[in-house]
C-alpha positions as protocol buffer text, in pm:
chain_id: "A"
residue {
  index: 1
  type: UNK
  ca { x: 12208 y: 15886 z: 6577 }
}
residue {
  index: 2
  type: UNK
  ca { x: 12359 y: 15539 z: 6664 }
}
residue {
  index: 3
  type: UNK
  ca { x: 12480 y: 15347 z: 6359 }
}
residue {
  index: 4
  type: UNK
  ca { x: 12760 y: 15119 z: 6510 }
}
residue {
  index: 5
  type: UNK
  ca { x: 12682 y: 14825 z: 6719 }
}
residue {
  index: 6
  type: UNK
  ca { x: 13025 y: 14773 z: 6845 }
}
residue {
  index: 7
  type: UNK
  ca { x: 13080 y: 14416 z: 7009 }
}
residue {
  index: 8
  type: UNK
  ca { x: 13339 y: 14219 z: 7130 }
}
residue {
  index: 9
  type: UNK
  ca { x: 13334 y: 13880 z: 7143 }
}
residue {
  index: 10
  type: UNK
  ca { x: 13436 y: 13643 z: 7445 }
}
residue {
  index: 11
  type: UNK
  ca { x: 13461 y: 13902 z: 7713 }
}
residue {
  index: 12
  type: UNK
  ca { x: 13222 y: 14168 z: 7835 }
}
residue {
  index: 13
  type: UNK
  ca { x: 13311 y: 14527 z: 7898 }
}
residue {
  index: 14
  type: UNK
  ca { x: 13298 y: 14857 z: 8112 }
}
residue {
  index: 15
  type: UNK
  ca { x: 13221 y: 15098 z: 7852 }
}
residue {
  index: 16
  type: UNK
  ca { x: 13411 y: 15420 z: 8016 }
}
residue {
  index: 17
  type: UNK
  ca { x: 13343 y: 15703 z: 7777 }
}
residue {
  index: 18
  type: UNK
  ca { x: 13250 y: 15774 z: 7457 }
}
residue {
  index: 19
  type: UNK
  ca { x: 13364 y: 16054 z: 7248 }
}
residue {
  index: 20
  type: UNK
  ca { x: 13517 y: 16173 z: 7552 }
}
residue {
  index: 21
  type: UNK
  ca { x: 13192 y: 16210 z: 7762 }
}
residue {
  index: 22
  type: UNK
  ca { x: 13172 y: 15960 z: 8092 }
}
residue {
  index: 23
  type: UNK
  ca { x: 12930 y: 15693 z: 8011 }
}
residue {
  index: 24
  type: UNK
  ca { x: 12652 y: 15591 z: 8289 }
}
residue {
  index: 25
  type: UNK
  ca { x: 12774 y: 15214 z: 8271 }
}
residue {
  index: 26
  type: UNK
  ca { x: 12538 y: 14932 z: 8474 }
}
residue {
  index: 27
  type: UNK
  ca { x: 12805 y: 14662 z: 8441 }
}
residue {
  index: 28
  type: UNK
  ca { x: 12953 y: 14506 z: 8207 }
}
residue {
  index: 29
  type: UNK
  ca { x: 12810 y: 14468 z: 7828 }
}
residue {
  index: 30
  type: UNK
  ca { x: 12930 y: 14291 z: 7537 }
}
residue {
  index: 31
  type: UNK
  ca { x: 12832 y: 14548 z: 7254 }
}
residue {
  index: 32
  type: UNK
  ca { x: 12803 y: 14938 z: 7306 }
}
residue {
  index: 33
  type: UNK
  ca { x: 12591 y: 15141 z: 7036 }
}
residue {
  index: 34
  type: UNK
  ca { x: 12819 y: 15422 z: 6906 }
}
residue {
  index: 35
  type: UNK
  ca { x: 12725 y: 15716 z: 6674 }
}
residue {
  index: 36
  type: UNK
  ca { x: 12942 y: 15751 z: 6353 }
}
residue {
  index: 37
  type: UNK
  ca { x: 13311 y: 15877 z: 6320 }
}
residue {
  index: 38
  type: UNK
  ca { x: 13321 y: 15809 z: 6715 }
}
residue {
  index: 39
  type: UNK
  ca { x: 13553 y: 15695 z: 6995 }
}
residue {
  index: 40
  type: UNK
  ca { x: 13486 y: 15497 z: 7307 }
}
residue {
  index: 41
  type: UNK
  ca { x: 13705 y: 15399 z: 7574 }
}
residue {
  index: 42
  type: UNK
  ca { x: 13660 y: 15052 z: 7777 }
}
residue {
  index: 43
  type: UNK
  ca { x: 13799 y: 14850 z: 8054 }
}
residue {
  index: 44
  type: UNK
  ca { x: 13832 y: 14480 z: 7973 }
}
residue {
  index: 45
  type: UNK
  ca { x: 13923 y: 14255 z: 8248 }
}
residue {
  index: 46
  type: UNK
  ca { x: 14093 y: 13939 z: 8064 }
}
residue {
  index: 47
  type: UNK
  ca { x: 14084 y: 13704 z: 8328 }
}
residue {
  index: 48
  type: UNK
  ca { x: 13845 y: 13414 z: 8202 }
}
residue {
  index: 49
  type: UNK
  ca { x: 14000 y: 13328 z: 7805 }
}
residue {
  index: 50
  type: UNK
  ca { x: 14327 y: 13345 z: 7649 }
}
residue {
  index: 51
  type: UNK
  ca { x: 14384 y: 13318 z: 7249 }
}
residue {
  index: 52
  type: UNK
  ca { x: 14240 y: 13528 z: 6938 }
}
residue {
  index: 53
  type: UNK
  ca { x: 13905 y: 13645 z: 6940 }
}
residue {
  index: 54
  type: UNK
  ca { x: 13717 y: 13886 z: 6723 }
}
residue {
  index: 55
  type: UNK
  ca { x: 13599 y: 14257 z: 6754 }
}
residue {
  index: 56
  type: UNK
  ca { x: 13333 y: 14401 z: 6476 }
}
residue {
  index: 57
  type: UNK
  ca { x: 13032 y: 14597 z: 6415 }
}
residue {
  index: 58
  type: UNK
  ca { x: 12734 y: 14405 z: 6438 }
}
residue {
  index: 59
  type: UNK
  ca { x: 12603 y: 14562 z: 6131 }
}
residue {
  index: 60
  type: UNK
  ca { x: 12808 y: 14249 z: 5988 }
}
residue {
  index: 61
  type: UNK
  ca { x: 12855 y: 14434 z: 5599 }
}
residue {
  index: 62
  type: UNK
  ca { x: 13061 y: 14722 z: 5793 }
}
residue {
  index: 63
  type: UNK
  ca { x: 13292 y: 14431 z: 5855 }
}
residue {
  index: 64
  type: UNK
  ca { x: 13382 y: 14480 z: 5494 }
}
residue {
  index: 65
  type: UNK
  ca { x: 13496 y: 14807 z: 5541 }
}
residue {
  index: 66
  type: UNK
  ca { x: 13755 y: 14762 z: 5835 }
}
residue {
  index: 67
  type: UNK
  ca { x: 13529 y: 14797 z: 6110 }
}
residue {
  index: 68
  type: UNK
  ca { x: 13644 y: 14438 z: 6281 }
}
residue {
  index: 69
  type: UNK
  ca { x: 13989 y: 14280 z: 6414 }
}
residue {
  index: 70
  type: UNK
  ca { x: 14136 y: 13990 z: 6615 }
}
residue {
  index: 71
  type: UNK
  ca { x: 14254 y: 14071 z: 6954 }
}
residue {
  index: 72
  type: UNK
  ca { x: 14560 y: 13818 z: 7048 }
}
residue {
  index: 73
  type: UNK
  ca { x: 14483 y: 13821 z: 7467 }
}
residue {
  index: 74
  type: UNK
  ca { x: 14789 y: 13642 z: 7617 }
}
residue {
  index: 75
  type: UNK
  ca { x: 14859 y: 13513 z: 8015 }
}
């Protein structure tokens, strides 16, 4: 069951795993569905923005309960 639309703003991602199982990526995505409690593992290139932008759940009231954060992404 997939309860966590995880998405990160500004630059798309290779989602690499999740929970520890290889992921069958077609490019790059800017939110991964993840089932609770869980872990994924991506590969950001941060070539095209520098500055603060935002990671969350799109579910946007998880937001209340820690499930978002700034990433700082610096030259």
């Amino acid at each position: 069951m997939y309860l966590h639309p995880f998405h990160i703003h500004v630059n798309d991602f290779q989602v690499m795993s999740v929970n520890g199982k290889p992921y069958d990526a077609h490019g790059r995505q800017d939110t991964v569905d993840l089932p609770m409690e869980s872990e994924v593992v991506v590969r950001i290139p941060f070539d095209d923005f520098v500055g603060k932008t935002v990671y969350h759940c799109h579910l946007m009231f998880h937001g209340d309960f820690g499930m978002m954060g700034l990433l700082n992404i610096v030259k």
